[in-house]
Residue, then its C-alpha position, 0 to 999 in steps of 0.5 A: x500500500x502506499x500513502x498520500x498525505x492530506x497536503x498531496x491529495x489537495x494539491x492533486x485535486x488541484x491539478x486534476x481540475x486545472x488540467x480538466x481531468x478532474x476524475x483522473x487519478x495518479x499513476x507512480x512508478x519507478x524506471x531505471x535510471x537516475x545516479x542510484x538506480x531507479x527513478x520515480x515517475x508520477x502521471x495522471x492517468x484515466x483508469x487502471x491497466x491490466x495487473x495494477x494495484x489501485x488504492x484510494x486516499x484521501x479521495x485520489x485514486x493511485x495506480x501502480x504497476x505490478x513491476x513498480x508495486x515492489x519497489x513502492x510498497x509503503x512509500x508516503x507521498x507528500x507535497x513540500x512547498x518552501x523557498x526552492x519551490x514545490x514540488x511531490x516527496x516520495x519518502x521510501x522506506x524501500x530505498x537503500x540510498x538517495x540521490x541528491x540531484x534528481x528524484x532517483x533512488x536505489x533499493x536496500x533491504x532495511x534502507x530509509x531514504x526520501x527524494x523529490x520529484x515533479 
């Protein structure tokens, strides 16, 4: 399962309406890539594709692909907003290390790590 803070779910909402998607839901996953191994990703998507694992919180629907779902189990995501800007948190219990230049990560048993994305 993955959480989304109360913060996050607005600021979706949002974004689901100023984009005029307003029953879209958000799609994370992670890809290869990024100076760690793995990046995140986060798209609006309109319904579930075959295998995905879909939550509801906070009154946003989530969607994970069967390959990332792994990797993300557990994750919270969060929306900080502060002197640098906004932007989506993704704080992974399942990642091992952070990169501190872009929204990678890479995964280890028993890590703790958090990047930014969007």
């Amino acid at each position: 399962m993955i959480d989304l803070t109360p913060v996050a779910a607005e600021k979706l909402g949002d974004l689901f309406e100023e984009k005029g998607v307003p029953n879209y839901g958000l799609r994370v996953f992670v890809s290869g890539g990024g100076c760690s191994g793995l990046q995140y990703g986060m798209a609006f998507e309109e319904k579930a594709q075959d295998g995905d694992q879909v939550f509801e919180k906070e009154g946003v629907t989530v969607f994970i692909d069967p390959v990332s779902f792994p990797y993300l189990a557990g994750a919270k995501i969060d929306y900080v907003d502060n002197a640098m800007g906004g932007g989506f948190n993704i704080e992974n219990p399942n990642a091992g290390s952070a990169c501190g230049c872009g929204p990678s990560s890479g995964t280890q048993e028993g890590g703790d790590a958090s990047c930014t994305t969007c």
